[in-house]
Legacy VTK file of the C-alpha trace (Angstrom):
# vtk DataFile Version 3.0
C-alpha trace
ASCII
DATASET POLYDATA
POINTS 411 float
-22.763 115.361 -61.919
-19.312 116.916 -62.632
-16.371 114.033 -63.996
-14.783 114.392 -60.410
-18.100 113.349 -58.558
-18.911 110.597 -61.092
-15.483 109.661 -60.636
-15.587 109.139 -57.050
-19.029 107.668 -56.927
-17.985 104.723 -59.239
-14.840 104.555 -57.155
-16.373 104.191 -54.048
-19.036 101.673 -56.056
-16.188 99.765 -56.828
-14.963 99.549 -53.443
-17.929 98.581 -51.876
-18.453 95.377 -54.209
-14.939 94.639 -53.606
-14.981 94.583 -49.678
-18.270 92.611 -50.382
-16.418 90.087 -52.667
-13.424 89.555 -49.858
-16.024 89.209 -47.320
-17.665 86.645 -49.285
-14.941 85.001 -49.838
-13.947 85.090 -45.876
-16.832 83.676 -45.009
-16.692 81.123 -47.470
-13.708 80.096 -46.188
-14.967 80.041 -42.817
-17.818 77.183 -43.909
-15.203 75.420 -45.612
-12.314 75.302 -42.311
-15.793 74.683 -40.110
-17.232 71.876 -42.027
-13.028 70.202 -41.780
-12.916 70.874 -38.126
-16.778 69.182 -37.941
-15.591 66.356 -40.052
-11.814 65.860 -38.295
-12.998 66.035 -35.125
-15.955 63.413 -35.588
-13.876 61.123 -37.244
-11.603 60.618 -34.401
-13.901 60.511 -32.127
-16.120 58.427 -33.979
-12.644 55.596 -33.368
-12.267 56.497 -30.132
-16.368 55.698 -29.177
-16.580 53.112 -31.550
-14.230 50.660 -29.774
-13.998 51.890 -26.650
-16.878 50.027 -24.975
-15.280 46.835 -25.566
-11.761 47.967 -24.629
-12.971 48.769 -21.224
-15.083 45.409 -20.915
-11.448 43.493 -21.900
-8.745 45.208 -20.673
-10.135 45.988 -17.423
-13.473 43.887 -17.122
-16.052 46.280 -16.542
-19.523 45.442 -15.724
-22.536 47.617 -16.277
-21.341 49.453 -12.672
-17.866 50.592 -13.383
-19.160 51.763 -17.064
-22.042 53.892 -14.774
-19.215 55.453 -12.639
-16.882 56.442 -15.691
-19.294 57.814 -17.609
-20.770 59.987 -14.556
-16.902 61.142 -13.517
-16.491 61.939 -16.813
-19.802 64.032 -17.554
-18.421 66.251 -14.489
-16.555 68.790 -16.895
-20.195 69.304 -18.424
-21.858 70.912 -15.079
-18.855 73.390 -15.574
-19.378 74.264 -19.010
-21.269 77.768 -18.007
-18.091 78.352 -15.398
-15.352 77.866 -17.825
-16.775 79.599 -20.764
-17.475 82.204 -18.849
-13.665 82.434 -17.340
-12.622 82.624 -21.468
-15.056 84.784 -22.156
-12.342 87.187 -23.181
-11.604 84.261 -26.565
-13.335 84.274 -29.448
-15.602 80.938 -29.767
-13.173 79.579 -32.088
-9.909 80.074 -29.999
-12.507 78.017 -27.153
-12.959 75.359 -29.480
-9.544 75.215 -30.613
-8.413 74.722 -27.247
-11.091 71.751 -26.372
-10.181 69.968 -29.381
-6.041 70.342 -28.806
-7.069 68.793 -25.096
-8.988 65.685 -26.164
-6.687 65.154 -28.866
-4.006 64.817 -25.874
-6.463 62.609 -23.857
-7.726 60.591 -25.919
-4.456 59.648 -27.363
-3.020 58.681 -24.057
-6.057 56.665 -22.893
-4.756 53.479 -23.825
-1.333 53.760 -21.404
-3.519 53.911 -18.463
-2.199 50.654 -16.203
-5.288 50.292 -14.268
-9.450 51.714 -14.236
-8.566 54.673 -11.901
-5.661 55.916 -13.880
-8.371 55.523 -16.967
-11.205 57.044 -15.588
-8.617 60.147 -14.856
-7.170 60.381 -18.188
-11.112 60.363 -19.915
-11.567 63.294 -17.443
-8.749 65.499 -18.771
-9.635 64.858 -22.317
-14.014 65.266 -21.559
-12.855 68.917 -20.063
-11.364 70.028 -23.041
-14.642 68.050 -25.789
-17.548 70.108 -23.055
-15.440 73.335 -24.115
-15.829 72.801 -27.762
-19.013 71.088 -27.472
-20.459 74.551 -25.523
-19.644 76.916 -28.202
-19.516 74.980 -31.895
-23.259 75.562 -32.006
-22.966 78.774 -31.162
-19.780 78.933 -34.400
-22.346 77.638 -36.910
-24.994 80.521 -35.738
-22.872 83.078 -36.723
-21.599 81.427 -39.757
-25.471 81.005 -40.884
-25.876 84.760 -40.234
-29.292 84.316 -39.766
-30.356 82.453 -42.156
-31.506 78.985 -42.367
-29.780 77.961 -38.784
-31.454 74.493 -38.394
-30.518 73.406 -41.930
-26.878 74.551 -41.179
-26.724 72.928 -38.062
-28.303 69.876 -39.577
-25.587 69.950 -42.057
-23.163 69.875 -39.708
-24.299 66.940 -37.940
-24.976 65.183 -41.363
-21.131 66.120 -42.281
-20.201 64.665 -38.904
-22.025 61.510 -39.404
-20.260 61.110 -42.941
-17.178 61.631 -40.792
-18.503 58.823 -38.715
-19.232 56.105 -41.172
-15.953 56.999 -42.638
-14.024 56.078 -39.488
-16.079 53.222 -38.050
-15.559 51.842 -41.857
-11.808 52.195 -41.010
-12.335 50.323 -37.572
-14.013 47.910 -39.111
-11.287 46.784 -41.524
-8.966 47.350 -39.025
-10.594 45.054 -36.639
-10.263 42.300 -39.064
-6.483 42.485 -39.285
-5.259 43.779 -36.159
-5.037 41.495 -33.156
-8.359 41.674 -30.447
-6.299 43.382 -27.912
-3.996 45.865 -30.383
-6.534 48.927 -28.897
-4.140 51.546 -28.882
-3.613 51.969 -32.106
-7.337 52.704 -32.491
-7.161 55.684 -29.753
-3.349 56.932 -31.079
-5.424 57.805 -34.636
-8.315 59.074 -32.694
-5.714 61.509 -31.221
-4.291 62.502 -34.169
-7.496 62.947 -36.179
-8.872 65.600 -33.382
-5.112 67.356 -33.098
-5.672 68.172 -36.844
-9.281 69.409 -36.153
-7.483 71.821 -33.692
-4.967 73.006 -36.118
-7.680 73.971 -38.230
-10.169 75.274 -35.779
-7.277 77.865 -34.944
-7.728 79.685 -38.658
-11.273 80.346 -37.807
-11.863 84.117 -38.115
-14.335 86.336 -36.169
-17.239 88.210 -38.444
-16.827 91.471 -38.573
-20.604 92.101 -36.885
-19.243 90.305 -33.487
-21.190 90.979 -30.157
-20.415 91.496 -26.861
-20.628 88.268 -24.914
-22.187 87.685 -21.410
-20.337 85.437 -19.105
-22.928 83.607 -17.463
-26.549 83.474 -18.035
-29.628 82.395 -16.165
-33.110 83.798 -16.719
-36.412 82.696 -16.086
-37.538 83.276 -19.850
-35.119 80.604 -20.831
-36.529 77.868 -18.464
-38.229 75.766 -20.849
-34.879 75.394 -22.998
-32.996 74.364 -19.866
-35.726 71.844 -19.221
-35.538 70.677 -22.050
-31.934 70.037 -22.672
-31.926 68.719 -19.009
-34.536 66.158 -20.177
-32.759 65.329 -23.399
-29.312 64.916 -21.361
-30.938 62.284 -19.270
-32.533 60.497 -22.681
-28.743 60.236 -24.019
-27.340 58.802 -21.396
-29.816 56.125 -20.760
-29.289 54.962 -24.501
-26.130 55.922 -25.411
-24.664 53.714 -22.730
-27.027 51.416 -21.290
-28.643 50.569 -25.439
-25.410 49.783 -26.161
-24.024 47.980 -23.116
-27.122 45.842 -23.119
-25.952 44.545 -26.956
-22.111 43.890 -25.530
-22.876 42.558 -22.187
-26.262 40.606 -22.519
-26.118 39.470 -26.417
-22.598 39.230 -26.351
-22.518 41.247 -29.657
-18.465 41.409 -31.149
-17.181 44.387 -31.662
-17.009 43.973 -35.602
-20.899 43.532 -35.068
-20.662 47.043 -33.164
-18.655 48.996 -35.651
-20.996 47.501 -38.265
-23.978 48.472 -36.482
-23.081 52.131 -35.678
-21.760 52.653 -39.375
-24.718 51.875 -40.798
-26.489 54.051 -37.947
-24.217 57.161 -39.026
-24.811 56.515 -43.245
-28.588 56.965 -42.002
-28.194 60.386 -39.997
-26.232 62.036 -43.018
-28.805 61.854 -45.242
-31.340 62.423 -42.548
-30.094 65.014 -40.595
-29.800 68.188 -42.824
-33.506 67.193 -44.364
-34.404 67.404 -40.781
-32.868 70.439 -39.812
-34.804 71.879 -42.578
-38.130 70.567 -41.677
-37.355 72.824 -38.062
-36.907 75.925 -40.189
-39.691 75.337 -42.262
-42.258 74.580 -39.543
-40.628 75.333 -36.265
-39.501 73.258 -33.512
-43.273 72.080 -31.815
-43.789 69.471 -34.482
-40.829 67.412 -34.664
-39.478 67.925 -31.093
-43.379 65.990 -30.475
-42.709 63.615 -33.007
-39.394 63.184 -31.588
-40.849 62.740 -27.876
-43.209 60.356 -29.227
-40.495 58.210 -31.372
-37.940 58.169 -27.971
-41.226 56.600 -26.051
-41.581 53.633 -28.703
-38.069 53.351 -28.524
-37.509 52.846 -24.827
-40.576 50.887 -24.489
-39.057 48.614 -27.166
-35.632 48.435 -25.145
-37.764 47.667 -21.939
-39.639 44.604 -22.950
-38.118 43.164 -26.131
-35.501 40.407 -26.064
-34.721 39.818 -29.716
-31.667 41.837 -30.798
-32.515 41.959 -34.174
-35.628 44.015 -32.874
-32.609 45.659 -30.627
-30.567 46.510 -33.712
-33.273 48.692 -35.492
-34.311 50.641 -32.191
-30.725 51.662 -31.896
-30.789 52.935 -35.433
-33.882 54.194 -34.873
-32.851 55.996 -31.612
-29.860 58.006 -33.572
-31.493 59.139 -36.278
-34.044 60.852 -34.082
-31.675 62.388 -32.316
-31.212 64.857 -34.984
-34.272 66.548 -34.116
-31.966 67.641 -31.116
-30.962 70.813 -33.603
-34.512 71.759 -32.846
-33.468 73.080 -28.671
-30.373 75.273 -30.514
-33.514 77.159 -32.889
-35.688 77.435 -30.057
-33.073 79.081 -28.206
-32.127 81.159 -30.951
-35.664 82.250 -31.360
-35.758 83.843 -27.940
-32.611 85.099 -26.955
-31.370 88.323 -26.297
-28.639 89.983 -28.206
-24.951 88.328 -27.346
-26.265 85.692 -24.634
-26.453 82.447 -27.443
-22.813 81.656 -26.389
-23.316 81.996 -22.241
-26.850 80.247 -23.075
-25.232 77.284 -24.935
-23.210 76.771 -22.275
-25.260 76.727 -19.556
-27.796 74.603 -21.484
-24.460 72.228 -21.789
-24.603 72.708 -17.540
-28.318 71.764 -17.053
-27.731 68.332 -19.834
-24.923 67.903 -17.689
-26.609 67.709 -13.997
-28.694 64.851 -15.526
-25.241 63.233 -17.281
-23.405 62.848 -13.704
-26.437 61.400 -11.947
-28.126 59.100 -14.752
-25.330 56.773 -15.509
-24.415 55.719 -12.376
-28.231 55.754 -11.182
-28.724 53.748 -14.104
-25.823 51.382 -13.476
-26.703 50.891 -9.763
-30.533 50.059 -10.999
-28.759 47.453 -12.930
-26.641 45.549 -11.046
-28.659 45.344 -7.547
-31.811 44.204 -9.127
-30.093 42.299 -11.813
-32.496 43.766 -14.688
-31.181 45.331 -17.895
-34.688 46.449 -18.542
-35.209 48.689 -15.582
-33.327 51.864 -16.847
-35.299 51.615 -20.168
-38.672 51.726 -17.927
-37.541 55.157 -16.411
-36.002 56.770 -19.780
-39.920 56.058 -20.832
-41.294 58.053 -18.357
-38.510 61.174 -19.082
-39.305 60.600 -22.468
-43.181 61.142 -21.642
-42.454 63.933 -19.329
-40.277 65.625 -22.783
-43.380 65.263 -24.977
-45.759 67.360 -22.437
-42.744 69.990 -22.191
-42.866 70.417 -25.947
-46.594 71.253 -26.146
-45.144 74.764 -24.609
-42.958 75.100 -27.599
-44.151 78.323 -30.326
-45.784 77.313 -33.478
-44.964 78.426 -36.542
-41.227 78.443 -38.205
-37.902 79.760 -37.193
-37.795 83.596 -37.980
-34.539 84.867 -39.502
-32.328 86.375 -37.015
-28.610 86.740 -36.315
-27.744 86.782 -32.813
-24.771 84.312 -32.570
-21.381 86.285 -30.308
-18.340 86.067 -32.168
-16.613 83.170 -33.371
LINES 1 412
411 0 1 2 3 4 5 6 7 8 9 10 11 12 13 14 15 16 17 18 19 20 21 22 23 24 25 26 27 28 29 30 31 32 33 34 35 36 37 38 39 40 41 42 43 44 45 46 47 48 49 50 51 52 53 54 55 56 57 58 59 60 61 62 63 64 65 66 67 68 69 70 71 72 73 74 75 76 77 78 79 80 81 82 83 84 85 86 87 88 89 90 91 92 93 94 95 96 97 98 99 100 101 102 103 104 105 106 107 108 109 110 111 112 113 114 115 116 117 118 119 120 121 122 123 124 125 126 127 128 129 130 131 132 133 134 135 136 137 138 139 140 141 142 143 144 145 146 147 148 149 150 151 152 153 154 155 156 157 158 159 160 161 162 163 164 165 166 167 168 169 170 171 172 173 174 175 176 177 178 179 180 181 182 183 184 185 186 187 188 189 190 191 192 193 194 195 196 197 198 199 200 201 202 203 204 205 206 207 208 209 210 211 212 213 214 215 216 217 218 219 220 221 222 223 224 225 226 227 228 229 230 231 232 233 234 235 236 237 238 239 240 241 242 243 244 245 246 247 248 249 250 251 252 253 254 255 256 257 258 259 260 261 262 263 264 265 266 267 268 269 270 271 272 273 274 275 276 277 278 279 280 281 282 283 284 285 286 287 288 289 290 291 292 293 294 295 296 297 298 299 300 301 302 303 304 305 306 307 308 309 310 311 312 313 314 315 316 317 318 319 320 321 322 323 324 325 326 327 328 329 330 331 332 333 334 335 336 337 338 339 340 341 342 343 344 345 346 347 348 349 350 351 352 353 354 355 356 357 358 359 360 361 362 363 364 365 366 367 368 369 370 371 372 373 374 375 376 377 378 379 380 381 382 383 384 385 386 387 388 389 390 391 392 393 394 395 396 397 398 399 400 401 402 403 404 405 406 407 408 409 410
């Protein structure tokens, strides 16, 4: 090889390790700004949920019925989710997200200035339009972060980063709520605001990969049915617990709401040292195995909700419950198993849709179940039977692990 050639080969050498060094270093500045929005945005809205249960039962006194109807008005941005992603189809995920989070920020802050339950059920509304945008399309940020590799430990990292986020903040409540006066809630929802505002700021510097796809606006094929089954299934599991569980502690064993923050903070310490060992237990066996064990764990734990009365017992369900509820990372694997090139985004979304159809109807079924037979237990009874109904849907599940693949759209 003549000096010029050598020359330019070792040049062009050089370059290439260089562009791979700055694209390293992109990219590892992408986990970092990802894993600040995760944690931002969790901690504020870990505030918000943590107290916001009892602010509606004393500042408007709610009963189990007016909890069913807000939480089914507000699930209605959900069944959208495929609609409106697919109207900004022409953002990058990350300008989508950005956008959600700057809207809940703006909602959630304002919550606590509504005069009357109307007003309030309006202003959660506005603010659960712009969480079912980012909610649609952050799985679909980690997937092309993870490039492929390891996707169910990532996302499980994610949700163990969000549940450190979580403990952090209900810790914060917690002292908080032993200084401030019972009835001082809007501070509480003013830092919620602010905490998801930042989360925004941040999610803006997001950048796309350079390998970005195409993205479909709205999909709906046959070969994704059992993914849409079961996310609808799994939508109607967390809304039975995630309102009723709860509710039942506030309403029928009059549990404070120091008890409350106490209860979920411990809950969240739990799922971030769970949750990433669990999202690699998906990648390392597949998804059959623990979305059965998870079936099987959600059955013991609504039977438990149905037919015990000591809230002790009550407690360790709930923990229970949320901690097997990261085995949820196991539907976003599945999916990205079997789909085609560019449709994860439009797929998220509409798998946001079909959780969704069950989120409007369950709460308020649930509620009505409640008051006009005046029996806590009864919603428990039917989120046995979904669970049951879950378990035989996973037996249709692939064995075997998660092959590598990179098919996440651009971020």
């Amino acid at each position: 090889m003549n000096p010029a050639a050598h020359w330019y080969t070792a040049a062009m050498s050089a370059h290439e390790i260089d562009l791979n060094s700055v694209d390293s270093g992109r990219h590892d500045a992408d986990w970092l700004r990802l894993s600040l929005v995760t944690f931002l945005f969790m901690f504020g809205f870990a505030i918000y949920s943590g107290v916001f249960q009892n602010f509606l039962r004393d500042r408007y006194c709610a009963g189990p019925l007016a909890l069913g109807q807000l939480e089914s008005i507000r699930e209605v941005p959900g069944l959208l989710a495929a609609i409106t992603a697919g109207t900004l189809v022409a953002l990058a995920e990350a300008r989508i997200a950005a956008l959600g989070l700057a809207v809940t920020a703006i909602g959630i802050g304002l919550t606590p200035a509504a005069p009357t339950y109307w007003i309030l059920v309006g202003a959660t509304v506005f603010w659960s339009v712009g969480f079912h945008l980012y909610a649609s399309v952050q799985p679909a940020i980690t997937l092309a972060l993870a490039r492929g590799k390891d996707s169910g430990h990532h996302l499980g990292r994610m949700a163990g980063l969000g549940s450190a986020a979580t403990f952090s903040a209900l810790g914060l409540a917690w002292l908080l709520s032993h200084v401030l006066p019972r009835d001082a809630y809007g501070l509480y929802f003013i830092l919620a605001g602010v905490f998801i505002g930042a989360s925004a700021v941040v999610c803006a510097g997001l950048r796309p990969p350079a390998n970005t796809l195409k993205r479909a606006r709205i999909i709906l094929r046959r070969e994704y049915a059992l993914f849409y089954l079961l996310t609808f299934l799994e939508g109607c599991r967390r809304q039975i617990f995630s309102i009723f569980a709860s509710f039942t502690l506030i309403l029928i064993y009059h549990v404070p709401l120091t008890s409350m923050l106490m209860l979920q903070f411990v809950n969240s310490i739990l799922i971030a040292i769970t949750a990433p060992r669990i999202g690699r237990i998906v990648d390392r066996i597949g998804e059959r195995g623990p979305l059965t064990f998870y079936s099987i764990g959600l059955i013991v734990v609504f039977l438990g909700y149905a037919t015990y009365q000591n809230v002790y017992a009550l407690y360790a369900l709930y923990l229970i419950d949320n901690v097997l509820f990261s085995f949820g990372v196991g539907f976003t694997t599945y999916l990205n198993r079997i789909v085609r090139p560019g449709e994860i985004t439009p797929c998220l979304a509409m798998g946001v849709t079909m959780n969704h159809i069950a989120a409007v109807t369950v709460p308020v079924g649930g509620a009505w179940l409640w008051k006009y037979t005046n029996d806590y237990q009864l919603p428990f009874w039917v989120g046995t039977a979904i669970a049951a109904v879950a378990l035989v849907a996973t037996r249709y599940l692939p064995h075997g692990p998660v092959p590598p693949r990179y098919t996440a759209g651009p971020v």
